[in-house]
C-alpha positions as CSV (number, residue, x, y, z in Angstrom):
1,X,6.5,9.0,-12.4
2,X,3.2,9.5,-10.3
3,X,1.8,6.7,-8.8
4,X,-1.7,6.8,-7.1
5,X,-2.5,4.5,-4.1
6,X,-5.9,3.7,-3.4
7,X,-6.5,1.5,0.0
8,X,-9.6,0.2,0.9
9,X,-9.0,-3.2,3.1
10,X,-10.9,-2.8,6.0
11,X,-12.4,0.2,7.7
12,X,-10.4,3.1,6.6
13,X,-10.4,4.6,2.6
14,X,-7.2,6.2,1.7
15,X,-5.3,7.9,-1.2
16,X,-2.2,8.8,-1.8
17,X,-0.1,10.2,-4.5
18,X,3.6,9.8,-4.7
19,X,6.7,10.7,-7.5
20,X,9.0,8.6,-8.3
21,X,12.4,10.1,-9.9
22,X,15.0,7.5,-11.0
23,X,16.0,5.4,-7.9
24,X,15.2,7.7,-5.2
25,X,13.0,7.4,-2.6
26,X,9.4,8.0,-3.5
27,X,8.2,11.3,-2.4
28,X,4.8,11.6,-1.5
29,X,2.9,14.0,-2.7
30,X,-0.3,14.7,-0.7
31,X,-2.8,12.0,0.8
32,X,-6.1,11.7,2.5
33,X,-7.8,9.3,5.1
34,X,-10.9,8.8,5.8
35,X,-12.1,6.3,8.9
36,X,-14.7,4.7,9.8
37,X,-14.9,4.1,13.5
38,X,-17.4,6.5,14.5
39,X,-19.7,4.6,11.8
40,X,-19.0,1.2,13.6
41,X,-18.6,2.0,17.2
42,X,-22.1,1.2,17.6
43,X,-21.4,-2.0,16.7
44,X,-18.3,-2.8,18.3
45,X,-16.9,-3.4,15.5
46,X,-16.5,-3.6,11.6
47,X,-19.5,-4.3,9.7
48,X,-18.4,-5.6,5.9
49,X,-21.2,-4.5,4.5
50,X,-21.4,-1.2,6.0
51,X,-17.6,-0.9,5.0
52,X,-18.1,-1.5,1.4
53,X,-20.6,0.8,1.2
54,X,-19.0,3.6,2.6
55,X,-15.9,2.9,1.0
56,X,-18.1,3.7,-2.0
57,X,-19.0,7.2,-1.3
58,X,-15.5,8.0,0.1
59,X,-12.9,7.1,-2.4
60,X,-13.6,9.0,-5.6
61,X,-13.9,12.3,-3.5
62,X,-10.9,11.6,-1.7
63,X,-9.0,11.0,-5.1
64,X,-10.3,14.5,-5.9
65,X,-9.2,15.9,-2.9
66,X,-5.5,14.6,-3.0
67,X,-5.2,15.5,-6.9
68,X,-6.1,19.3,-6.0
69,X,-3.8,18.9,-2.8
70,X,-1.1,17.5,-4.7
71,X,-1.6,20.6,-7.4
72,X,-1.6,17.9,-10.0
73,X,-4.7,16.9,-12.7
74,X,-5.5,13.1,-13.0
75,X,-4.0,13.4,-16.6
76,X,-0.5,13.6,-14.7
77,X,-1.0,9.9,-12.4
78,X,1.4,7.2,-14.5
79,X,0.4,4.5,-12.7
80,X,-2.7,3.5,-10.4
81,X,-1.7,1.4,-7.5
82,X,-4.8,-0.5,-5.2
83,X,-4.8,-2.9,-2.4
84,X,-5.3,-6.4,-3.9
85,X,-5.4,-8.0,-0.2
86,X,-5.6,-8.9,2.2
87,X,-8.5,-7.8,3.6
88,X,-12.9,-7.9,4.1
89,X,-13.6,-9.2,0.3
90,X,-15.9,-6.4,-0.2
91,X,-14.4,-3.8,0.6
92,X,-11.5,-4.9,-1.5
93,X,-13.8,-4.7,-4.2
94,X,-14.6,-1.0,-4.1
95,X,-10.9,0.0,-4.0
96,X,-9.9,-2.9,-7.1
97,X,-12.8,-1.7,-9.1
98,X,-12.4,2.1,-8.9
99,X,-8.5,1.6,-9.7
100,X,-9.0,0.1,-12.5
101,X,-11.8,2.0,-13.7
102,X,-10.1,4.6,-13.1
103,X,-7.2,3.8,-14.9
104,X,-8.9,2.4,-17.7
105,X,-10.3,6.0,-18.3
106,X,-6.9,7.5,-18.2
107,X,-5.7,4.5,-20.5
108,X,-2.6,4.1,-17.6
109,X,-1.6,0.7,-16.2
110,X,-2.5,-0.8,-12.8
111,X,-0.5,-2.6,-9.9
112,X,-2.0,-4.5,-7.0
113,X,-0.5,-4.2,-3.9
114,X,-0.3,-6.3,-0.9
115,X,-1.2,-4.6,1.9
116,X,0.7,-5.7,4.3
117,X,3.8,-4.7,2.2
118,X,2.6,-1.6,2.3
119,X,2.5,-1.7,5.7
120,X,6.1,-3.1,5.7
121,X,7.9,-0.8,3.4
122,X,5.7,2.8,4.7
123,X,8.6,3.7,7.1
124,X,10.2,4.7,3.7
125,X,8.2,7.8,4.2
126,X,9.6,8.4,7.6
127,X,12.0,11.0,8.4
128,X,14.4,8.4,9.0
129,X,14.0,6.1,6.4
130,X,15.9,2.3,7.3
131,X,17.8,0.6,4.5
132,X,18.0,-3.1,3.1
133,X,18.8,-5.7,4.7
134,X,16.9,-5.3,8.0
135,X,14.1,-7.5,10.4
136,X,10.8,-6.7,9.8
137,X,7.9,-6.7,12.8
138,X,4.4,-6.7,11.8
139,X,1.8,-6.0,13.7
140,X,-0.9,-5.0,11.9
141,X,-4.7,-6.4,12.7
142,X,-5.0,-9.9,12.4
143,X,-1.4,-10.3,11.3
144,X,2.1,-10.6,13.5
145,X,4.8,-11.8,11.5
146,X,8.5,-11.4,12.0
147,X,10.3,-11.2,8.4
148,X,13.5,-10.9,7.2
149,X,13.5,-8.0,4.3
150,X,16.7,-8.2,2.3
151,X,14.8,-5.4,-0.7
152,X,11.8,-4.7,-2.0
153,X,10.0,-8.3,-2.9
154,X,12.9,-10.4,-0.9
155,X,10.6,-11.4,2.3
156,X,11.9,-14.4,4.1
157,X,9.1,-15.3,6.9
158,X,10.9,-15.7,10.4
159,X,7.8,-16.3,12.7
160,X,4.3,-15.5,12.9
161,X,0.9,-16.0,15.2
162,X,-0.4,-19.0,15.0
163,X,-3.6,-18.2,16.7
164,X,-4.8,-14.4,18.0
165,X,-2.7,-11.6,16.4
166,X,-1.0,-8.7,19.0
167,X,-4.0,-6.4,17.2
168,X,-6.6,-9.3,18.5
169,X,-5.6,-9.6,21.6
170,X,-5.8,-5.9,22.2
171,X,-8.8,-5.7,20.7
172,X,-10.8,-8.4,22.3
173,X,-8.9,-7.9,26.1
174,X,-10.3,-4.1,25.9
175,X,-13.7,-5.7,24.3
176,X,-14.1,-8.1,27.5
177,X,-13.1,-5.0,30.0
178,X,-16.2,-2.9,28.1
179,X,-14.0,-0.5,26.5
180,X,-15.4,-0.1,23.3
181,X,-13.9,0.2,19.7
182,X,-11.6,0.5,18.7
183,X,-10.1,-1.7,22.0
184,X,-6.4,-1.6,21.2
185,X,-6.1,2.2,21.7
186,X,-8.5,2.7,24.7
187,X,-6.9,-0.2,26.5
188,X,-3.5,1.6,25.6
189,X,-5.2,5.1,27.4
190,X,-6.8,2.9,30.7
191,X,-3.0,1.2,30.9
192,X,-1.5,4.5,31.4
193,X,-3.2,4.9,34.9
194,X,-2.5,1.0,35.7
195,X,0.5,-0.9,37.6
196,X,1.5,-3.6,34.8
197,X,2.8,-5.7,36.8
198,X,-0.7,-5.6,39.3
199,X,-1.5,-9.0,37.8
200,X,0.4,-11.9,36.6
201,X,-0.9,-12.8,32.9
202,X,1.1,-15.2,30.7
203,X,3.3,-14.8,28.2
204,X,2.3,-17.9,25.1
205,X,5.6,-19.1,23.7
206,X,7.9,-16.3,25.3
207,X,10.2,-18.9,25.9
208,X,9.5,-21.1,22.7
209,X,12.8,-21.0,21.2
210,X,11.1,-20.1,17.8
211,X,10.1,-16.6,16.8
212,X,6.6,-17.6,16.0
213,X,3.2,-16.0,18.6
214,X,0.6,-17.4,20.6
215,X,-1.9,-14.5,22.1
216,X,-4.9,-16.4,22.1
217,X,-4.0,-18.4,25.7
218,X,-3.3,-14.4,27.1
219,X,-7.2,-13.1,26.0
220,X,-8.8,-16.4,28.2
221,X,-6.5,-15.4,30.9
222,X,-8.1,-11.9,31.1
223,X,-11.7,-13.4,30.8
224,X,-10.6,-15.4,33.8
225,X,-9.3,-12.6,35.8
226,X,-12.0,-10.6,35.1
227,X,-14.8,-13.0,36.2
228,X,-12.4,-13.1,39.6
229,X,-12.8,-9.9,40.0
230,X,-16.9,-9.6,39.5
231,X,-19.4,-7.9,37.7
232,X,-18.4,-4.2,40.1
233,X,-14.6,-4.2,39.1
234,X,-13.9,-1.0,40.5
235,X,-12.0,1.5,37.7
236,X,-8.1,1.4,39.4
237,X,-8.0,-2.6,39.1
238,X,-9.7,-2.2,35.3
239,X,-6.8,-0.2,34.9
240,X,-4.4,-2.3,36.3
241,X,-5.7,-4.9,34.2
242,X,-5.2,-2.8,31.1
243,X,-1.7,-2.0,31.9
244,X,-0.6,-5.7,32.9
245,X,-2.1,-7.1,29.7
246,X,-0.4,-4.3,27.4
247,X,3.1,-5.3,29.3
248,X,2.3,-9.1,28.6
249,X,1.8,-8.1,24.6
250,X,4.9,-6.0,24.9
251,X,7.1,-8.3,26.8
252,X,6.4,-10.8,23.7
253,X,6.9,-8.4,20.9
254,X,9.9,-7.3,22.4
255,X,12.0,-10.2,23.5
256,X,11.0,-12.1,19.9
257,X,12.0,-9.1,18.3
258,X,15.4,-8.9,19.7
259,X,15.6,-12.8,19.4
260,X,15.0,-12.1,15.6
261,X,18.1,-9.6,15.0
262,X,20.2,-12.0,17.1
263,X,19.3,-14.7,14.7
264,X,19.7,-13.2,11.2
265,X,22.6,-11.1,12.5
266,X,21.3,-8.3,11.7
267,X,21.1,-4.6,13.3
268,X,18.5,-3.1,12.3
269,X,14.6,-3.2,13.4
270,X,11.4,-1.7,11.6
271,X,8.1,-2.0,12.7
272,X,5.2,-1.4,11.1
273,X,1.4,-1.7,11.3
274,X,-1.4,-0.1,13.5
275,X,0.2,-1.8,16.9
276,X,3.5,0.0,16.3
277,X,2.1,3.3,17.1
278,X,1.8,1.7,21.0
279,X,3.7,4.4,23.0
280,X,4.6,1.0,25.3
281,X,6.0,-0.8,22.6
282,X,8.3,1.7,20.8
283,X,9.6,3.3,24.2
284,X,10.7,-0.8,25.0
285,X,11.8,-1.8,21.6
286,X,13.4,1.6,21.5
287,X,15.7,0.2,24.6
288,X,15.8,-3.2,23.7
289,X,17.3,-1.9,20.4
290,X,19.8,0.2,22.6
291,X,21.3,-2.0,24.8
292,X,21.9,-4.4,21.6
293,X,23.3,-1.6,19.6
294,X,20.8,-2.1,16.9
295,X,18.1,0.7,15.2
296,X,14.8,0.5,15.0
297,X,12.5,2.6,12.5
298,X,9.0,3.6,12.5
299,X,6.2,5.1,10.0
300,X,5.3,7.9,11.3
301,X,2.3,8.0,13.6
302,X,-0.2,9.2,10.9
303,X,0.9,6.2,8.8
304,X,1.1,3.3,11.0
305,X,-2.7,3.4,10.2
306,X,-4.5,2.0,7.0
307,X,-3.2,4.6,4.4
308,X,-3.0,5.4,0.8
309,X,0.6,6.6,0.9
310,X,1.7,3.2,1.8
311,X,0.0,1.4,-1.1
312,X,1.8,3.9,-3.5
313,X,4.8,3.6,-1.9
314,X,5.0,0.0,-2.4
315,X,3.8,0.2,-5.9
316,X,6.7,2.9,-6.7
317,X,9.0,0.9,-5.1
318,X,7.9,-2.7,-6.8
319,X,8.2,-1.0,-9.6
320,X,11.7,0.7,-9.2
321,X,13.1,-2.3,-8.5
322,X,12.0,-4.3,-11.5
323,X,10.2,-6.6,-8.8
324,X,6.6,-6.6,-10.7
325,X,5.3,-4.5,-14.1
326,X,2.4,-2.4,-14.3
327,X,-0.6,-3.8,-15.9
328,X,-3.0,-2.6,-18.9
329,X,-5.3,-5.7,-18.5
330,X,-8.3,-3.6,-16.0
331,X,-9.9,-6.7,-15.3
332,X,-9.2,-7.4,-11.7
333,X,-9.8,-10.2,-8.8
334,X,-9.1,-9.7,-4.9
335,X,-7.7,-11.8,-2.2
336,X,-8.9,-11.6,0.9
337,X,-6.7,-14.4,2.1
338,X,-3.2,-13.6,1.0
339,X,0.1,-14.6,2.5
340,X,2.6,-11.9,2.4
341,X,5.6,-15.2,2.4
342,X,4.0,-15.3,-1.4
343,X,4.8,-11.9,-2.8
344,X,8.3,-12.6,-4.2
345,X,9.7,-11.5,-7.4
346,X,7.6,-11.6,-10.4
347,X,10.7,-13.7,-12.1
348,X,11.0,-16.0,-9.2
C-alpha cells in the first residue's frame, strides 16, 4: 500500500510517499520540503495569507517531484493522507483541498491526519525506531504536551503548557533580543557562545508537582533583564542571555520529562517536534535518560521539522492498526483548533 502525505499547516509544504507491507514499519519512499522562512523573515514572522498562497504554488510540484523520486506514477498512490489540523486555517485549506482533489481524480480514498500525531509517531522513520508503550514529549510550535502512547491512537495526556509553548518562548526571547526569524534556532546559535548560568531566569512550575508548563512568566523575565541591561547590550551579555534562557527551557523539559517516565513507570522517552532538534535538549535528555536507565528516541534532524513523511506515516500506521478507515467521501473541513487528547480510536 502507498500512502501519500501532504502537510501544509503552517509555513513549510511537504510530501511524502511511504509503503506499507502487512504490519511492518512503513518505509518511506522519497519526500520533499519546501520552507518558507526566507519569504517571511521580512516580517518576523508568518503571514497566513502569504502562507496559503504559496502553499498553493508549492504542493502540486512537489507531489510531482516525490512521484518521479519515488520511481512511482500517481496511478500507484492507494491512499492520500493530508493534515486536517492543527494549524493557520488557510493554509490547511490548500493541503485538504488538493488531497482530496487529488484523490478524487485517482478515485482513491483520503485520511486526515493530525498533525501533531505525525509529529509524534515520525521517529518511526528513525534509524532507531522506539516501540509501544513509551512517554511522549512534544514540542512542537505552539504545543508542549507530555503523553503517554501505549499504540497508535492510544494517547493519554500527562501534562501540557498552559500558557507560552517551549517553541514560543524561544521564539519570542530571541524576538525581544533582535534576532530575527526564525528565533528558536538563532537563539540556539548566540547560546553556544554564552555562560547559561550568567543570569538567573526562572523556571514556571519546575517544582509543580504536576507535569503540566508554564513559559510565559520566563519570556517577561527576559524583557525585564533586557531593559536592565539598556538599549547598547554589548554582544557577549546577548549571548549570555541566549544561553541562560535556552538552559531555563531545558532545565524544564528535562526534569518534567524524567518526572513523566517515573510516573507511568515507563522506560522509554521519544521526543518529537521542531524543539527536539535543540542540540541542548537532546545532549541533557540524552543524560537524564542515562542515569535513569531509560531510552530516548528522536526523528531524525531532517524530520523534527514540518514534513510530509510524517503525515504519511501516521496515515499508514492509523491505518495498519485498524485505528481509523480511509475515506471516499472528498468533501473535506479543517481544524485549526484540534486537541491531540481527541484523536482516539475510531471505535472508541
Amino acid at each position: 500500500m502507498n500512502v501519500l502525505g501532504i502537510e501544509s499547516s503552517c509555513d513549510e509544504t511537504g510530501v511524502a510517499l511511504v509503503e506499507s507491507v502487512g504490519q511492518g514499519t512503513p518505509a518511506l519512499l522519497a519526500h520533499a520540503l519546501h520552507t518558507q522562512i526566507d519569504m517571511h523573515q521580512a516580517y518576523g514572522g508568518v503571514v497566513p495569507e502569504l502562507a496559503s498562497r504559496d502553499h498553493i504554488r508549492r504542493v502540486v510540484p512537489l507531489v510531482r517531484q516525490v512521484m518521479a523520486s519515488a520511481g512511482r506514477s500517481l496511478a500507484d498512490i492507494d491512499v492520500v493522507a493530508y493534515t486536517q489540523g492543527p494549524g493557520l486555517a488557510g493554509a490547511l485549506l490548500v493541503g485538504a483541498g488538493v488531497a482530496c482533489a487529488l484523490a478524487a481524480s485517482l478515485g482513491k480514498p483520503t485520511l486526515a491526519i493530525h498533525h501533531l500525531e505525525g509529529h509524534l509517531l515520525s521517529p518511526f522513520l528513525s534509524a532507531d525506531p522506539p516501540s509501544f508503550p513509551f512517554v511522549a514529549l512534544l514540542v512542537s510550535g505552539g504545543h508542549t504536551q507530555l503523553m503517554r502512547v501505549d499504540g497508535v491512537a492510544q494517547y493519554e495526556l500527562l501534562g501540557e503548557t498552559i500558557d507560552d509553548a517551549a517553541g514560543e518562548a524561544f521564539d519570542k526571547s530571541a524576538k525581544l533580543m533582535g534576532l530575527g526569524y526564525p528565533g528558536g534556532p538563532a537563539l540556539a546559535r548566540l547560546a553556544e557562545f554564552g555562560d547559561p548560568a550568567a543570569f538567573d531566569l526562572p523556571r514556571p512550575l519546575l517544582h509543580s508537582g504536576n507535569l503540566d508548563f508554564s513559559f510565559a512568566g520566563l519570556k517577561t523575565a527576559v524583557r525585564t533583564r533586557l531593559g536592565k541591561l539598556g538599549a547598547n547590550v554589548c554582544q557577549q551579555d546577548l549571548a549570555h542571555l541566549a544561553a541562560s534562557t535556552q538552559q531555563a527551557i531545558v532545565d524544564v523539559l528535562v526534569r518534567k520529562s524524567v518526572a513523566a517516565l517515573r510516573d507511568t513507570g515507563l522506560d522509554r522517552l521519544v521526543v518529537a517536534g521542531g524543539v527536539g532538534a535543540n542540540a541542548a535538549l537532546r545532549s541533557q535528555l540524552n543524560e537524564a535518560c542515562r542515569r535513569r536507565g531509560a531510552r530516548v528516541h528522536y526523528p531524525e534532524l531532517a524530520l523534527c521539522t514540518d514534513n510530509g513523511a510524517m503525515i504519511a506515516l501516521a496515515a499508514a500506521l492509523r491505518l495498519q492498526s485498524g485505528a481509523q478507515a480511509a475515506s471516499d467521501d472528498y468533501a473535506f473541513t479543517v481544524r485549526p483548533r484540534w486537541p491531540l487528547a481527541e484523536v482516539v480510536r475510531a471505535s472508541a
